[in-house]
PyMOL Python script that loads the backbone (N, CA, C, O; Angstrom):
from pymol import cmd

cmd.read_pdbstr("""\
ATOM      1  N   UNK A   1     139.057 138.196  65.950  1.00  0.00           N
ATOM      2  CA  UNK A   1     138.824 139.343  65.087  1.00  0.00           C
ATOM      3  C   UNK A   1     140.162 139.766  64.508  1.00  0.00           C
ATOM      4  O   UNK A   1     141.200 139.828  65.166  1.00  0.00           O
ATOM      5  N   UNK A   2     140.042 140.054  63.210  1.00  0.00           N
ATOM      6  CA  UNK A   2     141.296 140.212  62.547  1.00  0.00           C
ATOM      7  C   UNK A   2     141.975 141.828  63.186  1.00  0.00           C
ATOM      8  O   UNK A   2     141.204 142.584  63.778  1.00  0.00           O
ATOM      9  N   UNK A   3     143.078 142.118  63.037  1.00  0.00           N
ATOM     10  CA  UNK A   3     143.770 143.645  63.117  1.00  0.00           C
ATOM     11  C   UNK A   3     143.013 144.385  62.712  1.00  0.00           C
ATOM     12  O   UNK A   3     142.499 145.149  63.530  1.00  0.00           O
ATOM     13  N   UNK A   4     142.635 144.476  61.345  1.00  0.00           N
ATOM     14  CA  UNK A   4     141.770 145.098  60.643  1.00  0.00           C
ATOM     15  C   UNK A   4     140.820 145.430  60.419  1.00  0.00           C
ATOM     16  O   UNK A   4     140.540 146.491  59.860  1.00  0.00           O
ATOM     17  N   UNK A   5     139.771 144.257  60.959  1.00  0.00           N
ATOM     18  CA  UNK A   5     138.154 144.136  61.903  1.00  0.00           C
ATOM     19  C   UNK A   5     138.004 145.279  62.900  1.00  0.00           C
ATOM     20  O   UNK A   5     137.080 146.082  63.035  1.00  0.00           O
ATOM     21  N   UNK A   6     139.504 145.104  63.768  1.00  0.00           N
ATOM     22  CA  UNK A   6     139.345 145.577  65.378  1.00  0.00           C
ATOM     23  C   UNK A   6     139.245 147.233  64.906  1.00  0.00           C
ATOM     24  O   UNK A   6     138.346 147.944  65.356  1.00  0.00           O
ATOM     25  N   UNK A   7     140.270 147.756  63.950  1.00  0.00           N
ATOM     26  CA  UNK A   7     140.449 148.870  63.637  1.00  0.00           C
ATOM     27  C   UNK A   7     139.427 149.503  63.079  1.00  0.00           C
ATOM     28  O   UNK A   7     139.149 150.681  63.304  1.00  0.00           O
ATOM     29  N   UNK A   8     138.719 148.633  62.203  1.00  0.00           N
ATOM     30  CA  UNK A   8     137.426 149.328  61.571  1.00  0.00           C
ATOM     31  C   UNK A   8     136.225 149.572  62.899  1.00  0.00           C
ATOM     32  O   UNK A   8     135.399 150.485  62.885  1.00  0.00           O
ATOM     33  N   UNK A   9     136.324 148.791  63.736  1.00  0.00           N
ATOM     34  CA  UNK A   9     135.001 148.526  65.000  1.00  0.00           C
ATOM     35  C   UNK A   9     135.519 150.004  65.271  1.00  0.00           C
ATOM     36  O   UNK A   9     134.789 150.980  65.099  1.00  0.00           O
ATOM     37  N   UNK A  10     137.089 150.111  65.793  1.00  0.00           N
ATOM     38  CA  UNK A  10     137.272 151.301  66.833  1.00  0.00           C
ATOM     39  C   UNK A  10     136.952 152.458  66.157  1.00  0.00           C
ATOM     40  O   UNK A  10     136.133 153.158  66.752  1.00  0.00           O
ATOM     41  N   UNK A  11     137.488 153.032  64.708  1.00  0.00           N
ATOM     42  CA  UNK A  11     137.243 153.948  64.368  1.00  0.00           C
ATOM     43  C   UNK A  11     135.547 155.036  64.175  1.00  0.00           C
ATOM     44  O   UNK A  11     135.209 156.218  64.223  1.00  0.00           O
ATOM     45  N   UNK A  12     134.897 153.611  63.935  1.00  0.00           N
ATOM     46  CA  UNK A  12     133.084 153.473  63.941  1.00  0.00           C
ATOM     47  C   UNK A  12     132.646 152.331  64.181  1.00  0.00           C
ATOM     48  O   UNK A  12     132.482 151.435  63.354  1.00  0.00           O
ATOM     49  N   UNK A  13     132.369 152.281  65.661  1.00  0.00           N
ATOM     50  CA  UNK A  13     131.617 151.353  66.413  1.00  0.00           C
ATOM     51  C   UNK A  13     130.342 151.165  65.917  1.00  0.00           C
ATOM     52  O   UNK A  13     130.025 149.978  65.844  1.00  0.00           O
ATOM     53  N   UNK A  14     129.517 151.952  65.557  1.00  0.00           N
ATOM     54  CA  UNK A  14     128.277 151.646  64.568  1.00  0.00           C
ATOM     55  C   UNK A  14     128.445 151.548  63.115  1.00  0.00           C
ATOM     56  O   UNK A  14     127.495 151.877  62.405  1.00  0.00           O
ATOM     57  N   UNK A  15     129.709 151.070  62.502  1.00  0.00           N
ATOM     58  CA  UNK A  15     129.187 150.750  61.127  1.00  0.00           C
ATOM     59  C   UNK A  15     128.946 148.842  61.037  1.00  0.00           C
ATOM     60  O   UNK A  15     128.823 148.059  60.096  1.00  0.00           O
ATOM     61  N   UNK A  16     128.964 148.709  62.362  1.00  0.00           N
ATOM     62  CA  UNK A  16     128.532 146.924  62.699  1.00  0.00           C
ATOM     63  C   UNK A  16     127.434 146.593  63.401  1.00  0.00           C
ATOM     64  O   UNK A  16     127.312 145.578  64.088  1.00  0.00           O
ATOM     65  N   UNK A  17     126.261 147.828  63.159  1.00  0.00           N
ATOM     66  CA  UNK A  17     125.068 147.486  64.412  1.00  0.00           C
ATOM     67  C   UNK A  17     124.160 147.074  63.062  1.00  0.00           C
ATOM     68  O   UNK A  17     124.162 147.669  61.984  1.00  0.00           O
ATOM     69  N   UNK A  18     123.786 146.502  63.239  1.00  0.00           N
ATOM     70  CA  UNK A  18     122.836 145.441  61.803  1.00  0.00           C
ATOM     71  C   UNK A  18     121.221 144.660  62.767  1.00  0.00           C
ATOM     72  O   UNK A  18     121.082 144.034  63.818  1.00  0.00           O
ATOM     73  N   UNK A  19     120.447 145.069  61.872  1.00  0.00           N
ATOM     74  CA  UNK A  19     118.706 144.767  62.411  1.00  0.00           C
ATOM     75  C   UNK A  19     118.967 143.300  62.678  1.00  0.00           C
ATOM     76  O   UNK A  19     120.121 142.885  62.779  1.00  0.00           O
ATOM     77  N   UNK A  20     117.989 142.568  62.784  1.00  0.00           N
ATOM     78  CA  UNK A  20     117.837 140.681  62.658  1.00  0.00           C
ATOM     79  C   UNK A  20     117.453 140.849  61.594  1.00  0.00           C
ATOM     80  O   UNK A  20     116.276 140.488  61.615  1.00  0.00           O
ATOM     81  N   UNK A  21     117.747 141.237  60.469  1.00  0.00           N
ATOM     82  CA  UNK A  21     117.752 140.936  59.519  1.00  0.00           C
ATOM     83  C   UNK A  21     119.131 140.691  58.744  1.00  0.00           C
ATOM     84  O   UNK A  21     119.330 139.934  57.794  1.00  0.00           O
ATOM     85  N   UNK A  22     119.863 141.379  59.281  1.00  0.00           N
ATOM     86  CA  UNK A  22     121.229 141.415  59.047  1.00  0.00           C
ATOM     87  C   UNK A  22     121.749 142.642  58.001  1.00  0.00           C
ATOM     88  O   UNK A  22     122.733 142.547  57.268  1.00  0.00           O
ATOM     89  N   UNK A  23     120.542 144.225  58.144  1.00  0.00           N
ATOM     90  CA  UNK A  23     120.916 144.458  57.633  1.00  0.00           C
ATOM     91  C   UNK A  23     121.252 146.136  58.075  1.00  0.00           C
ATOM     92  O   UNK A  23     120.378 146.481  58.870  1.00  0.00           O
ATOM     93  N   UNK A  24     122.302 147.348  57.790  1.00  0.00           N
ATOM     94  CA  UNK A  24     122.112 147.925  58.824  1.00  0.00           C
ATOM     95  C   UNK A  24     120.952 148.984  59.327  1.00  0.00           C
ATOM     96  O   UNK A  24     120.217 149.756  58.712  1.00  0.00           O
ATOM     97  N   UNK A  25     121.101 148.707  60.556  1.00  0.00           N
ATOM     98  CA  UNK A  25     119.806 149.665  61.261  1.00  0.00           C
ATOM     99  C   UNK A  25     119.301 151.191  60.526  1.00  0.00           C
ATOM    100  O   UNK A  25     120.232 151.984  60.379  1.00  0.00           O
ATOM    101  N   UNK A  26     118.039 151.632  60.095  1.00  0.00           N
ATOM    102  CA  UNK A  26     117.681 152.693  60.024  1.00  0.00           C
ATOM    103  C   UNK A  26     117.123 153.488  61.201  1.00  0.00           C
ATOM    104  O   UNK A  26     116.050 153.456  61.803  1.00  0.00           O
ATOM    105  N   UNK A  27     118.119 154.134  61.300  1.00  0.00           N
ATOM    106  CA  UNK A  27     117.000 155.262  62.119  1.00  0.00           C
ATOM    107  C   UNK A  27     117.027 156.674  61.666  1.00  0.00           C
ATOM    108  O   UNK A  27     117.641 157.268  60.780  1.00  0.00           O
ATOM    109  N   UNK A  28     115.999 157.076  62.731  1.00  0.00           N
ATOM    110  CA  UNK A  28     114.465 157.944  62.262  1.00  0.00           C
ATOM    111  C   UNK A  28     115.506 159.598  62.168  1.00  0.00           C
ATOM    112  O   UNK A  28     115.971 160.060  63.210  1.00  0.00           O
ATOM    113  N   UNK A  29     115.696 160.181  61.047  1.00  0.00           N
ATOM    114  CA  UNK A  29     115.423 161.774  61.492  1.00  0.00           C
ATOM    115  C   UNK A  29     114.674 162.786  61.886  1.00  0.00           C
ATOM    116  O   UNK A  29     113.740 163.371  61.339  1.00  0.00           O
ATOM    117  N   UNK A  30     115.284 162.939  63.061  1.00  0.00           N
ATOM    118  CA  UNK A  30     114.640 164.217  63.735  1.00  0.00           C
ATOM    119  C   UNK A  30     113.541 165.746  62.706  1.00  0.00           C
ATOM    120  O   UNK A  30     112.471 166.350  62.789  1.00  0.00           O
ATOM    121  N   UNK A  31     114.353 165.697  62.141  1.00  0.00           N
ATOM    122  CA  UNK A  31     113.920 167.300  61.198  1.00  0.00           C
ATOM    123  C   UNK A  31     112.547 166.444  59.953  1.00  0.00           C
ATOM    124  O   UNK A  31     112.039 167.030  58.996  1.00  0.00           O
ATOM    125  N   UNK A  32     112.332 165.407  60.256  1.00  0.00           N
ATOM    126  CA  UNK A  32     111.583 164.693  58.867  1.00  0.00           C
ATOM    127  C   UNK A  32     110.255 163.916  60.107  1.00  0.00           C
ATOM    128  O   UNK A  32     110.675 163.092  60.919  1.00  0.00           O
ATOM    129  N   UNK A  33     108.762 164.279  60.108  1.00  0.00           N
ATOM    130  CA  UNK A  33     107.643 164.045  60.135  1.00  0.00           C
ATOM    131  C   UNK A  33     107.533 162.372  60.004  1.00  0.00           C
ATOM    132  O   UNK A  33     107.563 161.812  58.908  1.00  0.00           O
ATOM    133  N   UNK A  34     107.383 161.563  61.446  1.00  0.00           N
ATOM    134  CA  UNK A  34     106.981 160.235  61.013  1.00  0.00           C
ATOM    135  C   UNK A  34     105.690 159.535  60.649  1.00  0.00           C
ATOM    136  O   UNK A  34     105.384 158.419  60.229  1.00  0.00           O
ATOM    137  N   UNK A  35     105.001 160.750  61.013  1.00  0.00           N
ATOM    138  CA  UNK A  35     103.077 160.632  60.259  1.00  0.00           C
ATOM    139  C   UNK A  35     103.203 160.783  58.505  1.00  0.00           C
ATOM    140  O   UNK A  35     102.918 159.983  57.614  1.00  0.00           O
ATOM    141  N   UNK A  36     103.852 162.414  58.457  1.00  0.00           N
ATOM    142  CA  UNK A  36     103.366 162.079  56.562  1.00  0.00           C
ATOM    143  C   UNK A  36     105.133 162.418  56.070  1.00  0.00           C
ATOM    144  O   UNK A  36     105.396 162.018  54.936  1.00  0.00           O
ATOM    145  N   UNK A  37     106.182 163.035  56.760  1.00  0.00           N
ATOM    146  CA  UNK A  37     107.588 162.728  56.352  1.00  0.00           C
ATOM    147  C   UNK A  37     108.010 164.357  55.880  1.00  0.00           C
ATOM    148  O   UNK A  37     108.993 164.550  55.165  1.00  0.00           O
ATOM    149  N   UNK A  38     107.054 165.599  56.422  1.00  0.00           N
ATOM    150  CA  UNK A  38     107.336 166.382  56.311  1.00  0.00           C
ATOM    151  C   UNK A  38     108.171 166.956  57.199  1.00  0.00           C
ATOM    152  O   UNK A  38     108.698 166.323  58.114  1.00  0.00           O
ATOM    153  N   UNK A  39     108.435 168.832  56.878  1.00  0.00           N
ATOM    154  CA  UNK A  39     109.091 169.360  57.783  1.00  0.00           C
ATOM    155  C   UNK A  39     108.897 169.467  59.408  1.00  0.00           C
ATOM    156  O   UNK A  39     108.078 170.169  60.002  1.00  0.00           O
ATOM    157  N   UNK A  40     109.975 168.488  60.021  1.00  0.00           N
ATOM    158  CA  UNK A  40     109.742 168.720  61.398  1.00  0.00           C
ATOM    159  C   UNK A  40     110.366 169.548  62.970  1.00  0.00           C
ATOM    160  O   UNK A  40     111.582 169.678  63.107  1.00  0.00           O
ATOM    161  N   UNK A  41     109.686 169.903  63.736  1.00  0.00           N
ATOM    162  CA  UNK A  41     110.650 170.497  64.518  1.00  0.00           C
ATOM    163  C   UNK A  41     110.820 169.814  66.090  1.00  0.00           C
ATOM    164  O   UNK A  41     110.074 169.006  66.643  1.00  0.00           O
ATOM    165  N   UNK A  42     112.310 170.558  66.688  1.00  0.00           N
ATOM    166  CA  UNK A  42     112.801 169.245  68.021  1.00  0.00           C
ATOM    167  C   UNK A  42     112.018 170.785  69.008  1.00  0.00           C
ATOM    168  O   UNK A  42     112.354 171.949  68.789  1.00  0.00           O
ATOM    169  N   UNK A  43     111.246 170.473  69.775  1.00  0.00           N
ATOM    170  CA  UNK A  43     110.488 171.653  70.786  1.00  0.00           C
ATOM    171  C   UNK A  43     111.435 171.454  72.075  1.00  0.00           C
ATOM    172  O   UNK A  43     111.796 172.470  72.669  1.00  0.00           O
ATOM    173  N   UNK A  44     111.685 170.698  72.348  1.00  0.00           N
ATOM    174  CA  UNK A  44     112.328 170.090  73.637  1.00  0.00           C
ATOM    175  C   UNK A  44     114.034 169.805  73.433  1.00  0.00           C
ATOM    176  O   UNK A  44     113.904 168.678  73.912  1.00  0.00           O
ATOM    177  N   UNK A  45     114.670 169.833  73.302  1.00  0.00           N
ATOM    178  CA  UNK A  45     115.675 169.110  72.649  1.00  0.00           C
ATOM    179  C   UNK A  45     116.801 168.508  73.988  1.00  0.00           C
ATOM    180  O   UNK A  45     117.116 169.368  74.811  1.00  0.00           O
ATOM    181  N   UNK A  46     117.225 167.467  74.136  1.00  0.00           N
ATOM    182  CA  UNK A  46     117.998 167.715  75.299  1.00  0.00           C
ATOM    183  C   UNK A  46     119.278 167.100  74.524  1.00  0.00           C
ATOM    184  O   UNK A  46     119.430 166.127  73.785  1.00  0.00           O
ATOM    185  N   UNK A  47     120.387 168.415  75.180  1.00  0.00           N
ATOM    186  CA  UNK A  47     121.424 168.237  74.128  1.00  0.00           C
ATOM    187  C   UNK A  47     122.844 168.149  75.626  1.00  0.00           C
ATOM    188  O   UNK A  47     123.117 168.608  76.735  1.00  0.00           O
ATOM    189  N   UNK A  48     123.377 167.108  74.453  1.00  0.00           N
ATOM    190  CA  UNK A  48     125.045 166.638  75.130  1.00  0.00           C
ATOM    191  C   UNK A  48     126.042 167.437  73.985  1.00  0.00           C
ATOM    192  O   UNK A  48     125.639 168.348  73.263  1.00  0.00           O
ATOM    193  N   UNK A  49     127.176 166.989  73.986  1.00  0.00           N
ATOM    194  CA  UNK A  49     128.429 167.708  73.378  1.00  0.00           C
ATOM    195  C   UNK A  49     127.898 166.968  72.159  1.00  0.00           C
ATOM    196  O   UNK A  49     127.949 167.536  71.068  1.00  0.00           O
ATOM    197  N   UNK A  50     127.414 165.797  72.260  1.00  0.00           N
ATOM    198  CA  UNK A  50     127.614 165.337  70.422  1.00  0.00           C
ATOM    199  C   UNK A  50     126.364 165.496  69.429  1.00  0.00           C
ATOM    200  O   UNK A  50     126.218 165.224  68.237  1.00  0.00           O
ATOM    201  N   UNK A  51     125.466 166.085  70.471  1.00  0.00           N
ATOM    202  CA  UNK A  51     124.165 166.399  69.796  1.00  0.00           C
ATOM    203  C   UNK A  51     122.825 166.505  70.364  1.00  0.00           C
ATOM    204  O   UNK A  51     122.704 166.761  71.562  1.00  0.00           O
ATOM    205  N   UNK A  52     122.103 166.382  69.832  1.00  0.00           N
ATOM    206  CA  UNK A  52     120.595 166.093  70.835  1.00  0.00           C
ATOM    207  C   UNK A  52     120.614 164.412  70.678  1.00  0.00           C
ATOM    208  O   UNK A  52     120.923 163.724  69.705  1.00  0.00           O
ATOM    209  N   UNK A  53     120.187 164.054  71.943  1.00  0.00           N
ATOM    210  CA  UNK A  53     119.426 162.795  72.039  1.00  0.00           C
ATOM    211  C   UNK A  53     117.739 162.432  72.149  1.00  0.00           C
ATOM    212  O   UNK A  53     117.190 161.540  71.503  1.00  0.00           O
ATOM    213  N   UNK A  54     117.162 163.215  72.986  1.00  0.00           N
ATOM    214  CA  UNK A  54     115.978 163.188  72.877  1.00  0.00           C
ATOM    215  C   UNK A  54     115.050 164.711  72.375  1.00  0.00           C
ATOM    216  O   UNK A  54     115.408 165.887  72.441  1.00  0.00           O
ATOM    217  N   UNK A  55     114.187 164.306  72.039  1.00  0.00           N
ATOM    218  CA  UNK A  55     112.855 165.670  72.370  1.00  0.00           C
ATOM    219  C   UNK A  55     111.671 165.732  71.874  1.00  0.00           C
ATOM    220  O   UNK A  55     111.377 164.911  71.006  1.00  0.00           O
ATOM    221  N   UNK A  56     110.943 166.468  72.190  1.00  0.00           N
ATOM    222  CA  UNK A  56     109.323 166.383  71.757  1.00  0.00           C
ATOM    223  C   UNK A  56     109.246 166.795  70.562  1.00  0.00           C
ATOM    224  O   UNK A  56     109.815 167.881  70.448  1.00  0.00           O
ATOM    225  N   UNK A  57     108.683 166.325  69.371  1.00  0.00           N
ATOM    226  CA  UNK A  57     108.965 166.955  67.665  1.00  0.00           C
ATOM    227  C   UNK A  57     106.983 167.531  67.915  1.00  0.00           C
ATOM    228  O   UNK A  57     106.054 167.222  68.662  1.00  0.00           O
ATOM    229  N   UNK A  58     107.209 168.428  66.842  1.00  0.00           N
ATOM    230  CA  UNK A  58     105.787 168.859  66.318  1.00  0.00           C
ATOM    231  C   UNK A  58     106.292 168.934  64.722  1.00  0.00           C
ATOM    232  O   UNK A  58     107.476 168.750  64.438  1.00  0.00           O
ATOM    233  N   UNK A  59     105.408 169.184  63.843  1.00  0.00           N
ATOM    234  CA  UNK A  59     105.391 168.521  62.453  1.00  0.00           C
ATOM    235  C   UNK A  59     104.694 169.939  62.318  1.00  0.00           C
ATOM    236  O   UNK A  59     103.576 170.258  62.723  1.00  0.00           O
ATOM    237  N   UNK A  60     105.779 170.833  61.542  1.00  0.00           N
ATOM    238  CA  UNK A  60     105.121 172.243  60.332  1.00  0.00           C
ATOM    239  C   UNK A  60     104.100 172.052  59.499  1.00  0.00           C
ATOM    240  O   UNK A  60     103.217 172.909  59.469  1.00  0.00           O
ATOM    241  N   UNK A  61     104.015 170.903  58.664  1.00  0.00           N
ATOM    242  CA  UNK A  61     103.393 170.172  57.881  1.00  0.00           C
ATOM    243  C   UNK A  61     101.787 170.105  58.194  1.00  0.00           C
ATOM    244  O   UNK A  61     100.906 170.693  57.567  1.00  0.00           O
ATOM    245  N   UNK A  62     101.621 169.195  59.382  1.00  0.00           N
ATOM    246  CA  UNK A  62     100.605 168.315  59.230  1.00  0.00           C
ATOM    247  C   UNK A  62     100.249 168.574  61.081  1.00  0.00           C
ATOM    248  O   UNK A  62      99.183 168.213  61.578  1.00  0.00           O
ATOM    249  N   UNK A  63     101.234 169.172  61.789  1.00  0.00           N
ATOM    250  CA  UNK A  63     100.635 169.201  62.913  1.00  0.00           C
ATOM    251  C   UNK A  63     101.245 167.741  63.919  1.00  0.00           C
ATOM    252  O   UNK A  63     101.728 168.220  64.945  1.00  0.00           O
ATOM    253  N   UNK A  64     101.324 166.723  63.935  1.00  0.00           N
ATOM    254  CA  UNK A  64     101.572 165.845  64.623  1.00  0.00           C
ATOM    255  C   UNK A  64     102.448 165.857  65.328  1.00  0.00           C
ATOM    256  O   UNK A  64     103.521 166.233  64.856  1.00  0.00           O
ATOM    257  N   UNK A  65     102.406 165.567  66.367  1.00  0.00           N
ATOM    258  CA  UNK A  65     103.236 165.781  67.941  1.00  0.00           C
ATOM    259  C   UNK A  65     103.816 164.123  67.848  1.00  0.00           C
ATOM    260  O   UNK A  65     103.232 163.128  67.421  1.00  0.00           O
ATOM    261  N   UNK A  66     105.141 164.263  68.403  1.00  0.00           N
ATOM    262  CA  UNK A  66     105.811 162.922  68.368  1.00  0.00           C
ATOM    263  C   UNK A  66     106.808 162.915  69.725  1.00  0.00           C
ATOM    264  O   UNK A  66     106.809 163.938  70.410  1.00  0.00           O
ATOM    265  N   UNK A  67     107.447 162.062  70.028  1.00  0.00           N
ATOM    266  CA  UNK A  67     108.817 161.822  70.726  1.00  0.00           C
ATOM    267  C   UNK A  67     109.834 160.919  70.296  1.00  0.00           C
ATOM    268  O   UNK A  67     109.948 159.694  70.263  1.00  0.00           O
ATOM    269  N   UNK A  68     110.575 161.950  69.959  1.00  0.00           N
ATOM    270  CA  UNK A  68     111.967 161.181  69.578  1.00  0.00           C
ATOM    271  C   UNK A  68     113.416 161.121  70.801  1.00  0.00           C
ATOM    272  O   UNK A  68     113.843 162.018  71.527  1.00  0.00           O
ATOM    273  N   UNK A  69     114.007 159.321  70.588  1.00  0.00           N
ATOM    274  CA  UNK A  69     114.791 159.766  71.711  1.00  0.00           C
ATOM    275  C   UNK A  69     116.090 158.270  70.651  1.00  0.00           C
ATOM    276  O   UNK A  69     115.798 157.286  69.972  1.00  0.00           O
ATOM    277  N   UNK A  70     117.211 158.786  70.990  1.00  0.00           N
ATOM    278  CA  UNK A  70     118.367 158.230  70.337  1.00  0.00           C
ATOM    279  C   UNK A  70     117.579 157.369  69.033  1.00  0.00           C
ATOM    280  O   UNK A  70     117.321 156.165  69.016  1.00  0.00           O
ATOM    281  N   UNK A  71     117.345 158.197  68.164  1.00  0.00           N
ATOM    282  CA  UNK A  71     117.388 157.952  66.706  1.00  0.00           C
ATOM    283  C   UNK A  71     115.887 157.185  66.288  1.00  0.00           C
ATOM    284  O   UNK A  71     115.576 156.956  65.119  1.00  0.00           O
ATOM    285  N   UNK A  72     115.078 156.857  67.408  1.00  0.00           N
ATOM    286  CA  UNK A  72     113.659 156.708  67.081  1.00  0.00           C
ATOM    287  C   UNK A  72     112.319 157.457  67.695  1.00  0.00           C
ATOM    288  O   UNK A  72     112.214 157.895  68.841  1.00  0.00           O
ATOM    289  N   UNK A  73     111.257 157.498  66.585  1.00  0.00           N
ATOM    290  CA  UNK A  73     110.105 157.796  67.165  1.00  0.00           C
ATOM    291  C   UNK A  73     109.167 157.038  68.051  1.00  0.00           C
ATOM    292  O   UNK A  73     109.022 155.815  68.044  1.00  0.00           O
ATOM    293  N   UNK A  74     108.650 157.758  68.689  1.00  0.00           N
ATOM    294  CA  UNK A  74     107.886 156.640  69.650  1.00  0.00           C
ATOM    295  C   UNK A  74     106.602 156.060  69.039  1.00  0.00           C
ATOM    296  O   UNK A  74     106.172 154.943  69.325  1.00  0.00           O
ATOM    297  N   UNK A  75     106.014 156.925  68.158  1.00  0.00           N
ATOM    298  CA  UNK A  75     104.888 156.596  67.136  1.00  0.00           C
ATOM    299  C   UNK A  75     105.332 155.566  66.772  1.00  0.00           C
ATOM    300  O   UNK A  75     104.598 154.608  67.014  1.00  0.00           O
ATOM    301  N   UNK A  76     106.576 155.267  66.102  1.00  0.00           N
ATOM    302  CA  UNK A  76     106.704 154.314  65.861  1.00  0.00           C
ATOM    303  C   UNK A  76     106.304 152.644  65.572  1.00  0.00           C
ATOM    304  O   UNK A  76     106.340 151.804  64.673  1.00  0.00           O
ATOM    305  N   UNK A  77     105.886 152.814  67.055  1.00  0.00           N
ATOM    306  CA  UNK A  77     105.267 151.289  67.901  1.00  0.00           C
ATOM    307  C   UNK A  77     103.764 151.216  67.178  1.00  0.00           C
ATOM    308  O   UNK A  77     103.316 150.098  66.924  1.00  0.00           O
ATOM    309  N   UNK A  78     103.193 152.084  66.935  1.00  0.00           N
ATOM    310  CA  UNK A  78     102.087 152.512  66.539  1.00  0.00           C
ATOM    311  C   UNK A  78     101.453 152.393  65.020  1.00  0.00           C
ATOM    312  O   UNK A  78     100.326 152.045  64.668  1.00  0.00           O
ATOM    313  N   UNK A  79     102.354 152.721  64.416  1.00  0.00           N
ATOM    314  CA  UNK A  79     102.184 153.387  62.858  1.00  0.00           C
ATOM    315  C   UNK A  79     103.294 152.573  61.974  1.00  0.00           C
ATOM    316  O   UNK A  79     104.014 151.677  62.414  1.00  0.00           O
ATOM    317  N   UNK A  80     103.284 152.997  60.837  1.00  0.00           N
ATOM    318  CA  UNK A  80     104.357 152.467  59.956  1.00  0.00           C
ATOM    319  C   UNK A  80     105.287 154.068  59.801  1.00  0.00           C
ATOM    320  O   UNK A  80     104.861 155.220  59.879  1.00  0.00           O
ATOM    321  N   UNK A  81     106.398 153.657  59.609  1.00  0.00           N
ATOM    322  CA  UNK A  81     107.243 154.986  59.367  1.00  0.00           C
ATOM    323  C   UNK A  81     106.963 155.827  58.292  1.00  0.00           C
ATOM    324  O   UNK A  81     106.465 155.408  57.247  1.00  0.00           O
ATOM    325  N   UNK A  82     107.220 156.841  58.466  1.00  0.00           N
ATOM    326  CA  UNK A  82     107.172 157.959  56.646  1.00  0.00           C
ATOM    327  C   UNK A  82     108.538 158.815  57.054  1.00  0.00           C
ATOM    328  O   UNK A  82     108.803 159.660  56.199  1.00  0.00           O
ATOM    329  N   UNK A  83     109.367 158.783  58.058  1.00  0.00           N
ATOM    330  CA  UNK A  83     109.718 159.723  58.253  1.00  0.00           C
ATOM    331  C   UNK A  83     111.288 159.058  57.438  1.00  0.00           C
ATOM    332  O   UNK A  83     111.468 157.844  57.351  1.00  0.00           O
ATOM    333  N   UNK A  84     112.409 160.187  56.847  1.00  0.00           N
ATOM    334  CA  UNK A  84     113.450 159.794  56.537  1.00  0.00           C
ATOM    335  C   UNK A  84     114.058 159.392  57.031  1.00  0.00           C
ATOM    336  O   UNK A  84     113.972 159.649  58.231  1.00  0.00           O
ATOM    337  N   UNK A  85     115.262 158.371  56.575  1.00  0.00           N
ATOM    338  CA  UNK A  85     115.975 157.552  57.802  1.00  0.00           C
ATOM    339  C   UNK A  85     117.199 157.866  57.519  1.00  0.00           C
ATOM    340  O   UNK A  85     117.522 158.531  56.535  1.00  0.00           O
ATOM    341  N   UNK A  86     118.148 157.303  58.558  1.00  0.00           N
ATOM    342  CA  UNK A  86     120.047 157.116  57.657  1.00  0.00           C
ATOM    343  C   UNK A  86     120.383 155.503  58.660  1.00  0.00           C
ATOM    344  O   UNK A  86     119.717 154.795  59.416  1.00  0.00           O
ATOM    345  N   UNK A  87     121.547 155.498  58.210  1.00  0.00           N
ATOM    346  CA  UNK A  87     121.838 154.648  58.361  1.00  0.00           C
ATOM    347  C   UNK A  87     123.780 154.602  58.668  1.00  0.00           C
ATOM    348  O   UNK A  87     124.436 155.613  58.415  1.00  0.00           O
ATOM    349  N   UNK A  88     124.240 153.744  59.034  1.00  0.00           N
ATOM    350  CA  UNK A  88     125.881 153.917  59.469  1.00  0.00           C
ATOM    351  C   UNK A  88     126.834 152.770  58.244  1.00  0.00           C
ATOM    352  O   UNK A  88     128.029 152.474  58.234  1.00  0.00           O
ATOM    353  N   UNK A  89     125.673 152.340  57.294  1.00  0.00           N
ATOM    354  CA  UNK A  89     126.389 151.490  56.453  1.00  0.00           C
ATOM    355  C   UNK A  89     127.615 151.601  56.067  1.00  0.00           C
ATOM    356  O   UNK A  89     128.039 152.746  56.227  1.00  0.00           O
ATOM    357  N   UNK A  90     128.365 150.867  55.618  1.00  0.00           N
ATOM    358  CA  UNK A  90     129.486 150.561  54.415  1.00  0.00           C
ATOM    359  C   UNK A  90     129.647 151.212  53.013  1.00  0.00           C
ATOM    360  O   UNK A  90     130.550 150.842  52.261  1.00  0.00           O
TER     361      UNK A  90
END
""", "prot")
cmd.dss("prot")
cmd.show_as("cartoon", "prot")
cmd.util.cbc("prot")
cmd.orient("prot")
């Protein structure tokens, strides 16, 4: 790995986490509904110094109860996404 590789990894260790597709990972926001992609809320939230990682969402919107835990829904497995994503790209 070049000097320059190593430096970019250390500064953001996730701007190199990429799907099998090769392309980088989306994940799910918390505040955005993965049934219809509306306003959502964290009921549960369990929070460290750098943020929440997990919690139970309910949906203002539409009602739908979810669990989110480090950047995905669990519906997920289930459904196709609606909910907004980000990403750590370039």
């Amino acid at each position: 790995m070049s000097k320059q590789n190593e430096k970019q990894t250390k500064s953001n260790p996730l701007e190199h986490v990429v799907s099998a597709k090769n392309e980088p990972v989306k994940y799910h926001c918390i505040d955005s509904c993965n049934s219809c992609g509306g306003a959502n809320r964290a009921l549960t939230p369990s929070i460290d110094e750098s943020g929440i990682y997990e919690s139970k969402t309910k949906c203002d919107d539409c009602g739908f109860t979810d669990y989110w835990a480090y950047g995905f829904y669990e519906s997920s497995q289930n459904m196709v996404s609606k909910c907004k994503t980000y990403s750590f790209a370039r």
